[in-house]
VOLUM-113197 format. One record per atom (N, C-alpha, C): z, x, y. Coordinates in steps of 0.001 Angstrom, whole numbers, padded with zeros to 6 digits, always signed. Each point is the difference from the previous one (the first is absolute). Layout:
N
ZXY ...
END
This chain:
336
+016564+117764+111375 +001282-000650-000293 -000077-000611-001378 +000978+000474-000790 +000310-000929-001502 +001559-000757+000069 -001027-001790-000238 +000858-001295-000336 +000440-000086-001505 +001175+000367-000576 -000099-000073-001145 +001203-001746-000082 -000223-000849-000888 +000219-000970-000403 +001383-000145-000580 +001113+000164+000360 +000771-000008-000746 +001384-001232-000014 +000511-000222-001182 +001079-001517+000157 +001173+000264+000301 +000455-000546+001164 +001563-000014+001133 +000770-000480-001473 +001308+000486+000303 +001262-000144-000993 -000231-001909-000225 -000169-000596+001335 +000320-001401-000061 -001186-000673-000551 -001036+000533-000512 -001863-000041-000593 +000419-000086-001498 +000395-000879-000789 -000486+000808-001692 -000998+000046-000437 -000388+000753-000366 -001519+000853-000388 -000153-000127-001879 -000878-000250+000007 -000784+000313-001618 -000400+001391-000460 +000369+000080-001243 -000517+001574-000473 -001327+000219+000628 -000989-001141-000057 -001668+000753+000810 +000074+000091+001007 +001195-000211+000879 +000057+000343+001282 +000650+001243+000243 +000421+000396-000911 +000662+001121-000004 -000383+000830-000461 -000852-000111-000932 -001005+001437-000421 -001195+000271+000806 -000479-001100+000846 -000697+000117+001142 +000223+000589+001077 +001523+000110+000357 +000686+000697+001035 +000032+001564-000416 +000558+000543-001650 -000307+001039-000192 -000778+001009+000164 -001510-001338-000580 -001508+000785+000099 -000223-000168+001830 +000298-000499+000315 -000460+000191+001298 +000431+001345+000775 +001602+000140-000365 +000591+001262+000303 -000643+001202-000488 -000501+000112-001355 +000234+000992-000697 -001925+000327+000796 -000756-000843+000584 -001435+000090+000325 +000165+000455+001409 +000749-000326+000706 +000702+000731+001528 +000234+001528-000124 +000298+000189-001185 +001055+001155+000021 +001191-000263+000246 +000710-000851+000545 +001595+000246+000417 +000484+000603-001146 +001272+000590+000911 +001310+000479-000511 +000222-000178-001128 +000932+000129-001325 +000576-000413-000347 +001441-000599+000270 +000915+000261+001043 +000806-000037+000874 -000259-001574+000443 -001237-000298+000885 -000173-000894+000947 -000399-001314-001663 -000556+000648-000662 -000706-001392-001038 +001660-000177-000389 +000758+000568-000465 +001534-000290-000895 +000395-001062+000970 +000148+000468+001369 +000309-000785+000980 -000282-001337+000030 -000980-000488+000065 -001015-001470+000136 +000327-000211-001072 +000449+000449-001245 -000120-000447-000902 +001609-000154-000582 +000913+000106+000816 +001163-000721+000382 +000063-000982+000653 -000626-000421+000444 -000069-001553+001240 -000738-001175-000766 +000034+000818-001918 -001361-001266-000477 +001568-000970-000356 -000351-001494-000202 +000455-000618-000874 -000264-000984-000772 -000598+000346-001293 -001154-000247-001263 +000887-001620-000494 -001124-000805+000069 +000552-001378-000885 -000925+000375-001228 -000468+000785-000444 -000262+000068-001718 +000824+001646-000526 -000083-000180-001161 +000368+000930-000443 -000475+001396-000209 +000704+001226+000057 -001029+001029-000045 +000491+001080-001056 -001686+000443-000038 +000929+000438-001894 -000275+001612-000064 +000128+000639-001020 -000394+001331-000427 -000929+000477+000336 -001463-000885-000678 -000793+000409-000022 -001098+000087+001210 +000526-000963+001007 -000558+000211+001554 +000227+001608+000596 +001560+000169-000422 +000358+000992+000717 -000744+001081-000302 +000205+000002-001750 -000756+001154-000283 -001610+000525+000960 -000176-001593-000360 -001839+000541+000293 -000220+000329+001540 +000929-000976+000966 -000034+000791+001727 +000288+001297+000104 +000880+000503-001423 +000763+001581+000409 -001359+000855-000544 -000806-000730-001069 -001126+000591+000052 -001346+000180+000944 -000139-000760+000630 -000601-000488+001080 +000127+001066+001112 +001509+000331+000056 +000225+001262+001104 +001434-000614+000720 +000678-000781-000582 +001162-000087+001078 +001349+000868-000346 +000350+000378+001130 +000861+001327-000511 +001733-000617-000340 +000737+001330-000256 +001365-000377-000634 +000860-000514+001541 -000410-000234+000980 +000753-000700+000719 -000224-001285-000211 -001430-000421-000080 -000730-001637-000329 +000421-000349-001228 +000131+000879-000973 +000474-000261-001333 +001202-000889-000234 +000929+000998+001002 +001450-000398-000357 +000489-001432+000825 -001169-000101+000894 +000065-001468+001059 -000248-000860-000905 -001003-000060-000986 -000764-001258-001078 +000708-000007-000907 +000413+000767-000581 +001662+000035-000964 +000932-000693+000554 +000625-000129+001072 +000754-000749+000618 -000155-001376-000063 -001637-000333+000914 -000591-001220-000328 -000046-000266-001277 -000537+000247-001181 +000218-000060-001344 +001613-000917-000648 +000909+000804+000735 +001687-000173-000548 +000102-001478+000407 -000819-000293+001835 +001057-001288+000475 -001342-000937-000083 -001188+000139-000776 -001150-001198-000964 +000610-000739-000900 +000600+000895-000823 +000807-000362-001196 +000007-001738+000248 -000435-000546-001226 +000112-001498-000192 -000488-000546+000821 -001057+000276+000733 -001006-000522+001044 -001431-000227-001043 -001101-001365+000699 -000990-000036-000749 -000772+001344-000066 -000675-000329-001700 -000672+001474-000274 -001590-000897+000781 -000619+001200+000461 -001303-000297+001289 -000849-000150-001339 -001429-000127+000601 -000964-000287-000590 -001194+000778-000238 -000309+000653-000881 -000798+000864+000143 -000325+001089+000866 +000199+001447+000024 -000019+000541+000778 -001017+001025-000176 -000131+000584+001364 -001617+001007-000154 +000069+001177-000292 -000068+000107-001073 +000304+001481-001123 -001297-000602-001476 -000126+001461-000130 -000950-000392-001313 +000727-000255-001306 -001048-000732-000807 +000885-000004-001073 -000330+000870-000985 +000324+000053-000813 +000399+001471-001195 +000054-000709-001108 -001047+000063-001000 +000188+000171-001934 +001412+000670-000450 +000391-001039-000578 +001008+000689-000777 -000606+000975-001053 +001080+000960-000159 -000799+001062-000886 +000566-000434-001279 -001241+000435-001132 +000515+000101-001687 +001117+000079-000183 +000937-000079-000689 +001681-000037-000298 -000314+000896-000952 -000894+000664-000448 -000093+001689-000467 +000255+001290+001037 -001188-000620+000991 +000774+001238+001713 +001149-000680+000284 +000516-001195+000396 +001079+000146+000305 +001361+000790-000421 +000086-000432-001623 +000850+000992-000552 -000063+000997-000667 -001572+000982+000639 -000039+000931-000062 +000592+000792+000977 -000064-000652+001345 +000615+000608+001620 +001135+000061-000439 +000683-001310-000090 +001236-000055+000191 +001096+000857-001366 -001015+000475-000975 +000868+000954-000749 -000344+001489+000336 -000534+000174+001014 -000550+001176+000479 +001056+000572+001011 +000030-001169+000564 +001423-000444+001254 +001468+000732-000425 +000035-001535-001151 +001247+000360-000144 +000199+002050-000818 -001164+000084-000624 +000402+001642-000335 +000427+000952+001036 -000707-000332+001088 +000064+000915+001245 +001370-000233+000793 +000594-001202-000569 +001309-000035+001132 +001291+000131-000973 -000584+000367-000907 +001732+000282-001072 -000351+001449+000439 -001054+000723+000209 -000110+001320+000431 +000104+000458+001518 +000104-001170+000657 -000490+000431+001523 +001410+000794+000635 +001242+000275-000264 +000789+000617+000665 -000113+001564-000515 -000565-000104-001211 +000191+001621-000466 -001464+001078+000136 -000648-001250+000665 -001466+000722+000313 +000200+000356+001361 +001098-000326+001152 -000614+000202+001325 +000925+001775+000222 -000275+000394+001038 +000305+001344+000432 +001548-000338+000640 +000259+001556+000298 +000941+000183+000455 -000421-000038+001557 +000568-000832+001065 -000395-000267+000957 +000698-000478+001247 +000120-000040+001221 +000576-000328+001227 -000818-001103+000649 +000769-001124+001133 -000680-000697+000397 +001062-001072+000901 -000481-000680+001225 +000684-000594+000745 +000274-001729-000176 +000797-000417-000042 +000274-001618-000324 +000583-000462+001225 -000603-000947+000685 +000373-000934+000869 +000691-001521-000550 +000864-000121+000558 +000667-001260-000499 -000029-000959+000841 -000392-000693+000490 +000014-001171+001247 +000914-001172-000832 +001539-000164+000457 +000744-001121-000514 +000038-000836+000904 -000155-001425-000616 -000213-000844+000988 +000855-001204-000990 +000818-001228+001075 +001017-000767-000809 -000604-001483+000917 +000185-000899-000939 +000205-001277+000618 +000739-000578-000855 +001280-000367+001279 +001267-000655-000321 -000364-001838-000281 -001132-000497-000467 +000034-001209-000671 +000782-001040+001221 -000349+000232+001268 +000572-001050+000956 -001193-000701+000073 -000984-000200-000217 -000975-001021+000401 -001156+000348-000701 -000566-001835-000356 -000897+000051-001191 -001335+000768+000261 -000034+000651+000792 -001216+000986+000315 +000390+000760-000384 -000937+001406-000934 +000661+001437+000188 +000013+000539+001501 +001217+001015-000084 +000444+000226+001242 +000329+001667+000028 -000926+000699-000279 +000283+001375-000256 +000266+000706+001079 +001047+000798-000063 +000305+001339+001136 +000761+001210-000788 -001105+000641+000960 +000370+001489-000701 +001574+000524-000008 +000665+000327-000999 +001034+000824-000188 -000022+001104+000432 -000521+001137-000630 -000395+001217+000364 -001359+000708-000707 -000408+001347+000446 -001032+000681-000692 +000831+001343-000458 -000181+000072-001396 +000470+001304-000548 -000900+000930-000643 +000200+001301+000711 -000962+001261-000436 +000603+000625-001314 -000631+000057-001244 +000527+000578-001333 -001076+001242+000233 +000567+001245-000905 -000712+000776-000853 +000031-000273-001014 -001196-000021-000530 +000138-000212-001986 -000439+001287-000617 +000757+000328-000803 -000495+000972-000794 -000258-000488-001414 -000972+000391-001025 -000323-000346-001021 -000170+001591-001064 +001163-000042-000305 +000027+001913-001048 +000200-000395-001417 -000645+000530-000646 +000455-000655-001582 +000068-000965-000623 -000975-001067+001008 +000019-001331-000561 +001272-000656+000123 +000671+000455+001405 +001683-000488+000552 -000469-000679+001143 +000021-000669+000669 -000345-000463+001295 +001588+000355+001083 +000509+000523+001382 +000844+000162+000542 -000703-000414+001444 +001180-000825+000341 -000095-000616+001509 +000908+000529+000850 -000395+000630+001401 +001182+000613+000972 -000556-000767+001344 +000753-001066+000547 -000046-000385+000933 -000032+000967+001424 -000646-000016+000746 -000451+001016+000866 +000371-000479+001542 -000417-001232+000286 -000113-000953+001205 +000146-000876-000379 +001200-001298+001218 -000116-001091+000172 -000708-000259+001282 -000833-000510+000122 -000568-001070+001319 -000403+001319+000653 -000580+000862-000439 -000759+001382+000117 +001145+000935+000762 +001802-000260-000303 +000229+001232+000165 +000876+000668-000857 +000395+001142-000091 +000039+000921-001473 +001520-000604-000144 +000544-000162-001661 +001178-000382-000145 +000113+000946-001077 +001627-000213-000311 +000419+000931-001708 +000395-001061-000501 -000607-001265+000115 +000982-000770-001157 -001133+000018-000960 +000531-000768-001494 -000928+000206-000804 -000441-001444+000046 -001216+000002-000955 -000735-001361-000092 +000728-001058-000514 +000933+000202-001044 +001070-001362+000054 +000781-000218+000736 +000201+001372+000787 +001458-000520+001117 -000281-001082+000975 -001250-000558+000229 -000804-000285+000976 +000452-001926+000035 +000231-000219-001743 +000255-001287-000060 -001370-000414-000105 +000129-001767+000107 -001454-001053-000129 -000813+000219-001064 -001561+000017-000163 -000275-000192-000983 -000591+001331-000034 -000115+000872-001670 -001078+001146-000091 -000354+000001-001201 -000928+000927+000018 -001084-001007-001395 -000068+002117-000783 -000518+000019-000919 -000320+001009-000427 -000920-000325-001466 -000544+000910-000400 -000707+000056-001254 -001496-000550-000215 -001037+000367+001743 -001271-000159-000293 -000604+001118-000771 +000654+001303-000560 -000774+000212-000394 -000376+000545-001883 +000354-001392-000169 +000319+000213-001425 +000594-001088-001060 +000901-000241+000676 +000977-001069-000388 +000109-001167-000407 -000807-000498+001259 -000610-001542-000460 -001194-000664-000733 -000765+001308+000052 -001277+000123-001157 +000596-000228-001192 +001235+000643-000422 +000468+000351-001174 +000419-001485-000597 +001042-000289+001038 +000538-001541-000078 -000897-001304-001036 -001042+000740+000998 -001679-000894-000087 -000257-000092-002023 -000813+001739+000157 -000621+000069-000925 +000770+000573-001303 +001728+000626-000197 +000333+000668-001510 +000108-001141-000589 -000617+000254-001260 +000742-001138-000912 -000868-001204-000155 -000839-000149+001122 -000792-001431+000663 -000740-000580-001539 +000234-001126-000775 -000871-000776-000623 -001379-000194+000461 -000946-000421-000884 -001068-000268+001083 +000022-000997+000477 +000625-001503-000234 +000322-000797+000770 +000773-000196+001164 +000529+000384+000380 +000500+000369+001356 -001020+000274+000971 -001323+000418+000271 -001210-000012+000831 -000656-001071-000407 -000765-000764+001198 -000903-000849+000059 -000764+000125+000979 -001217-000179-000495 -001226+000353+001421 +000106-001098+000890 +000119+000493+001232 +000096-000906+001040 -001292-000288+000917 -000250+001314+000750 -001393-000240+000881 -000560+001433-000260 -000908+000371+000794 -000910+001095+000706 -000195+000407+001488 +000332+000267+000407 +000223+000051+001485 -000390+001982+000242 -000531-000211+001634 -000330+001563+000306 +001393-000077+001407 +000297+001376-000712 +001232+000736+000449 -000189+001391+000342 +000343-000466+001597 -000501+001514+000894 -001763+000164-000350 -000496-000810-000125 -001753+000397-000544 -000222+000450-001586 +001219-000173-000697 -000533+000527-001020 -000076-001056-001077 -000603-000631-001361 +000009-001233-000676 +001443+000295-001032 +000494-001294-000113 +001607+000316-000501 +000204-001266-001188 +000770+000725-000872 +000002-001592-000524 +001661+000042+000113 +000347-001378+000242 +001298-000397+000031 +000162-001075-000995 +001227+000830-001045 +000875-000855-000671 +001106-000132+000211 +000853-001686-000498 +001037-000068+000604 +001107-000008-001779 +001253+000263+000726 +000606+000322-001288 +001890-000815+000336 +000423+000051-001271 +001089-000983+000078 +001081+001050-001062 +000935+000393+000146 +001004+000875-000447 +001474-001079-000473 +000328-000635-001353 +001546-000313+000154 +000854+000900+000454 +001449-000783+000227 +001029+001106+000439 +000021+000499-001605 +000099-000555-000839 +000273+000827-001271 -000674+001315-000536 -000744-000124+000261 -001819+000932+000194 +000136+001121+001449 +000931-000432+000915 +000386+001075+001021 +000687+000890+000224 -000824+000829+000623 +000776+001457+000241 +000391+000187+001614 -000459-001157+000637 -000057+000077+001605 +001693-000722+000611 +000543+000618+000458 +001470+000110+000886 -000175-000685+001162 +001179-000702+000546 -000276-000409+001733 +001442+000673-000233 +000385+000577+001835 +001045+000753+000080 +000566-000606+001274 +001020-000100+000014 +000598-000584+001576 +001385+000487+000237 -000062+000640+000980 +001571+000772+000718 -000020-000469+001156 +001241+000331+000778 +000857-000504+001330 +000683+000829+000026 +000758+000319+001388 +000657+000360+000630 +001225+000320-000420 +000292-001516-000621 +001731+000119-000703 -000211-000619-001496 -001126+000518-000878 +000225-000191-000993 -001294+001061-000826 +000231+000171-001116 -000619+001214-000762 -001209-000915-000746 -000882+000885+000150 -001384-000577-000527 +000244-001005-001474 -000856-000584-000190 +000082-001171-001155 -001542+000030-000259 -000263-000330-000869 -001299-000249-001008 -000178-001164-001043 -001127-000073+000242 -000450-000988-001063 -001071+000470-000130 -000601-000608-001930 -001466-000404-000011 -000221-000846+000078 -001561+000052+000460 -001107-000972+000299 -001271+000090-000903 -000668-001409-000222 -001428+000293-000250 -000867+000205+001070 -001102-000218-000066 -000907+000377+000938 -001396-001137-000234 -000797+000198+001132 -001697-000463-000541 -000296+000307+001815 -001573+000444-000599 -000594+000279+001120 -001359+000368-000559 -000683+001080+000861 -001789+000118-000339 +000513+001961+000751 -001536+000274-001857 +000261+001083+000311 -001567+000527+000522 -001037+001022+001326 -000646-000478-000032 -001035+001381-000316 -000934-000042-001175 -000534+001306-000441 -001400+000263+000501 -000088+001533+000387 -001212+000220+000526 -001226+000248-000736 -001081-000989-000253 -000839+000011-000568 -000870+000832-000867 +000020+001488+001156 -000208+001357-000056 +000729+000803-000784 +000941-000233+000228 +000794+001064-000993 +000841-000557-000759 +000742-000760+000018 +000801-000729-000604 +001490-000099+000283 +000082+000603+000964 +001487+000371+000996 +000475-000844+000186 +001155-000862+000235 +000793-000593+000569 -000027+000354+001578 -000540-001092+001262 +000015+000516+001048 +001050-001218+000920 +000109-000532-000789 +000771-000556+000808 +001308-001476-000749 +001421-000110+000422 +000686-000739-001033 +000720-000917+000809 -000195-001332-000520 +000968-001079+000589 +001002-000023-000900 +001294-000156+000183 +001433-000698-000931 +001132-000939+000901 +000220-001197-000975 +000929-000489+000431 +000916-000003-000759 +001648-000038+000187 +000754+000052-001016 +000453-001722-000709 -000146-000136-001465 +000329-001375-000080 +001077+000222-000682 +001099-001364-000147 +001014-000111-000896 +001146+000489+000388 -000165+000342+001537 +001867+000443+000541 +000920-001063+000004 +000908+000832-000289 +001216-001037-000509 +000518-000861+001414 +000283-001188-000100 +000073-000864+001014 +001506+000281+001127 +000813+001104-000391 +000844+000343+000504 +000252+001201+000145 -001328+000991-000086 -000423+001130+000625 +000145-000032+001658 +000393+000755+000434 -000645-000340+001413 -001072+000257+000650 -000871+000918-000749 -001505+000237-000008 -001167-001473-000109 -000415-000931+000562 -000685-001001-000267 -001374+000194-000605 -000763+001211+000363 -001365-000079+000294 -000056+001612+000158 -000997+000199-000714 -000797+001946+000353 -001188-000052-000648 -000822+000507+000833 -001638-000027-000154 -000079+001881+000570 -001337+000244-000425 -000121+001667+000316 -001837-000147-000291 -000556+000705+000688 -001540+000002+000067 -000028+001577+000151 -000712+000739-000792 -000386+001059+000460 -000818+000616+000120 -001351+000422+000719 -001068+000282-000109 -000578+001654-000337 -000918+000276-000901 +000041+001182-000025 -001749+000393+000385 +000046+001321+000599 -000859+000488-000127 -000541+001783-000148 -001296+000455+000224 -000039+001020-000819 -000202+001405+001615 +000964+001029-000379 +000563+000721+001502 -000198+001830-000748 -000536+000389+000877 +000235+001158-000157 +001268+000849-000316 +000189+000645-000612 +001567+000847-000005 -000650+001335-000691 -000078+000970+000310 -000058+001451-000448 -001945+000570-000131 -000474-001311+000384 -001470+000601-000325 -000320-001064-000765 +000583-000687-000655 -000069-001345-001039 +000157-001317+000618 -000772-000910-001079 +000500-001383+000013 +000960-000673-000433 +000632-000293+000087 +001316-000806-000604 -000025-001349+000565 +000381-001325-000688 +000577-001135+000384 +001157-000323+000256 -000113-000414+001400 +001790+000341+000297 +000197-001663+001060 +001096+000215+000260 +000470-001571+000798 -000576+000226+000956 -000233-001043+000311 -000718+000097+002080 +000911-001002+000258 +000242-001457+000095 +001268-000024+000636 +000899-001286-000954 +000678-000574+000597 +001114-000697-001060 +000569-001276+000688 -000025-001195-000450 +000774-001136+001010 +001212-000823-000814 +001041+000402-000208 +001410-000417-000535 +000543-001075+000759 -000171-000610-000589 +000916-001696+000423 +001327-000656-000927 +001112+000287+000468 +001315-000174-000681 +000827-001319+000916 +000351-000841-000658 +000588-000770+000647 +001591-000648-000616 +000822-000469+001154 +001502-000325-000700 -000368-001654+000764 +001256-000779-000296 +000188-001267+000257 +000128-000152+001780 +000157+001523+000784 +000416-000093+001109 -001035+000914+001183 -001048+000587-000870 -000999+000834+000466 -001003+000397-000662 -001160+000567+000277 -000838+000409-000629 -000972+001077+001000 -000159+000956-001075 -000460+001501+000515 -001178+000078-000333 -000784+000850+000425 -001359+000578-000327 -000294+001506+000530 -000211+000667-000536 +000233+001610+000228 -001783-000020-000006 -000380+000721+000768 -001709+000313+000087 -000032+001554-000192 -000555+000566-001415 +000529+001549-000338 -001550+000520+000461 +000103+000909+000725 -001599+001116+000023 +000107+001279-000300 -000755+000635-000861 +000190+000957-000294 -000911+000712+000362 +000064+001594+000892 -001163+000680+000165 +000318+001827+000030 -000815+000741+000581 +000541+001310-000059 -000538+000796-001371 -000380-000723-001048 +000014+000584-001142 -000049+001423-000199 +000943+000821-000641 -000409+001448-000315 +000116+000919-000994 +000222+001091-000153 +000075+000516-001557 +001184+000613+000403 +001401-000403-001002 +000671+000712+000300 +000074+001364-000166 +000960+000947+000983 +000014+001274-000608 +001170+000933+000400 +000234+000939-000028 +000577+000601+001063 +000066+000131+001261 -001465+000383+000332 -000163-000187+001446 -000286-000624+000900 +000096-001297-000554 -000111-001377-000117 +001190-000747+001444 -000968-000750+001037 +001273-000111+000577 -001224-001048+000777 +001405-001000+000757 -000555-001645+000442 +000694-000146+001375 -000635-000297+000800 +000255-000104+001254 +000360-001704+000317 +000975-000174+000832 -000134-001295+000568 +000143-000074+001269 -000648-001183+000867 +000052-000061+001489 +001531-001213+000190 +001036+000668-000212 +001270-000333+000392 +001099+000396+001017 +000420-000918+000693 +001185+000571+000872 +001209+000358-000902 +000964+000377+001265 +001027+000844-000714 +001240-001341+000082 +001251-000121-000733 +000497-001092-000170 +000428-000174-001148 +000846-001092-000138 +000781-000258-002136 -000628-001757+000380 
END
């Protein structure tokens, strides 16, 4: 029999109690399923930050546990920061490697849309809304939407396939709520055309997925931006604004890839009805045709108005080479 230790909703727990609960899980073997679980019932009186998450997701906790400590993460916010925690510490490196990586980086992502293949692949959308009735987050799922993505010519095309796994013809905007597009290319760009070198600053070192990473964080004016927030309704036609941005971009030691990107949007206009949009996207390196390529593995979009706030959980899998004879199966019922 395994007792694993874990803190009741009505318990608030400390980050070392909570990375203790991880490692304990992740030394069981459980689930990833059952750890996400327990790890909804925490409720943390310190704050919890990036770089925990990172290093448990290195550790071995999977994208269900992930997206549970992200959560915890959102409702820490302005809670005490804990005290020392049990992770090693790391030399900062020379500020010769640093901005040697990080111009290595940015070369590879003003290039990264015109280097990848022509290719097929499946996107899961898990939308989930909390209507802001109570000072807890209060998430419930909206729906799950099945996309095909195609990627030909350095075009990206989305055909909605399934809602709530059964087959529809509407298209991906007809659908309404929130939808996100442009992991694969787009927001790199946002990031790095044009970028001064001041705009990056070394932040930490952290291992991501097992591999050593350095993370810098970066700050974009709206004047200096190329990044859009977009918002439509029902009974009124899309509207736009720009935004600046700042977030951390985070590069793989090894190669110099961009594997993974935080953004938040700053500077929306106070009578937007868009309040708030954040986008994380993680990448990693997938077979397609016999090759390696770096491609999205999955995506967490958080858009919020004065009266709700969304979070779309994107996964992407299936990867393939497109072709002619090229063809994608889904396990869907029949239905609009």
């Amino acid at each position: 029999m395994v007792v694993v230790l874990v803190a009741s909703a009505a318990t608030p727990a400390t980050v070392g109690g909570l990375i203790a609960t991880v490692r304990t899980a992740l030394l069981k073997k459980q689930s990833d399923s059952h750890l996400a679980g327990e790890l909804r019932k925490f409720s943390l009186d310190e704050q919890l930050d990036w770089r925990t998450i990172e290093e448990l997701e290195s550790e071995g906790a999977g994208p269900k546990a992930v997206s549970a400590l992200e959560m915890l993460m959102e409702e820490s916010q302005g809670l005490p920061v804990p005290a020392a925690l049990p992770f090693p510490a790391r030399e900062k490196p020379a500020k010769e490697e640093q901005s040697r990586l990080l111009e290595e980086a940015g070369r590879n992502s003003l290039t990264y849309a015109s280097s990848l293949p022509d290719f097929l692949c499946t996107e899961s959308v898990r939308r989930l809304e909390d209507m802001k009735l109570k000072e807890k987050q209060n998430w419930e799922l909206k729906d799950t939407l099945t996309l095909k993505l195609s990627y030909f010519e350095h075009s990206e095309e989305y055909k909605l396939v399934a809602i709530n796994g059964k087959s529809t013809y509407r298209s991906y905007e007809e659908v309404g709520g929130a939808v996100s597009q442009g992991e694969f290319g787009s927001l790199l760009l946002s990031i790095f055309q044009g970028a001064p070198r001041d705009r990056f600053v070394w932040d930490h070192w952290t291992t991501l997925r097992r591999r050593p990473t350095y993370v810098y964080a970066f700050k974009i004016k709206i004047e200096d931006s190329t990044y859009n927030v977009q918002y439509a309704s029902s009974w009124q036609q899309p509207i736009m604004t720009r935004s600046g941005q700042h977030g951390f971009v985070y590069v793989d030691r090894e190669t110099g890839r961009v594997v993974r990107v935080y953004a938040e949007a700053d500077g929306i206009p106070s009578d937007f009805p868009v309040t708030n949009v954040s986008t994380l996207v993680d990448y990693e390196f997938v077979d397609v045709g016999g090759r390696q390529f770096l491609l999205p593995l999955r995506a967490l979009v958080r858009m919020g108005t004065n009266r709700v706030q969304t979070r779309n959980e994107v996964a992407f899998s299936g990867y393939r080479k497109f072709g002619s004879d090229t063809n994608i199966t889904y396990d869907v019922k029949d239905g609009k």
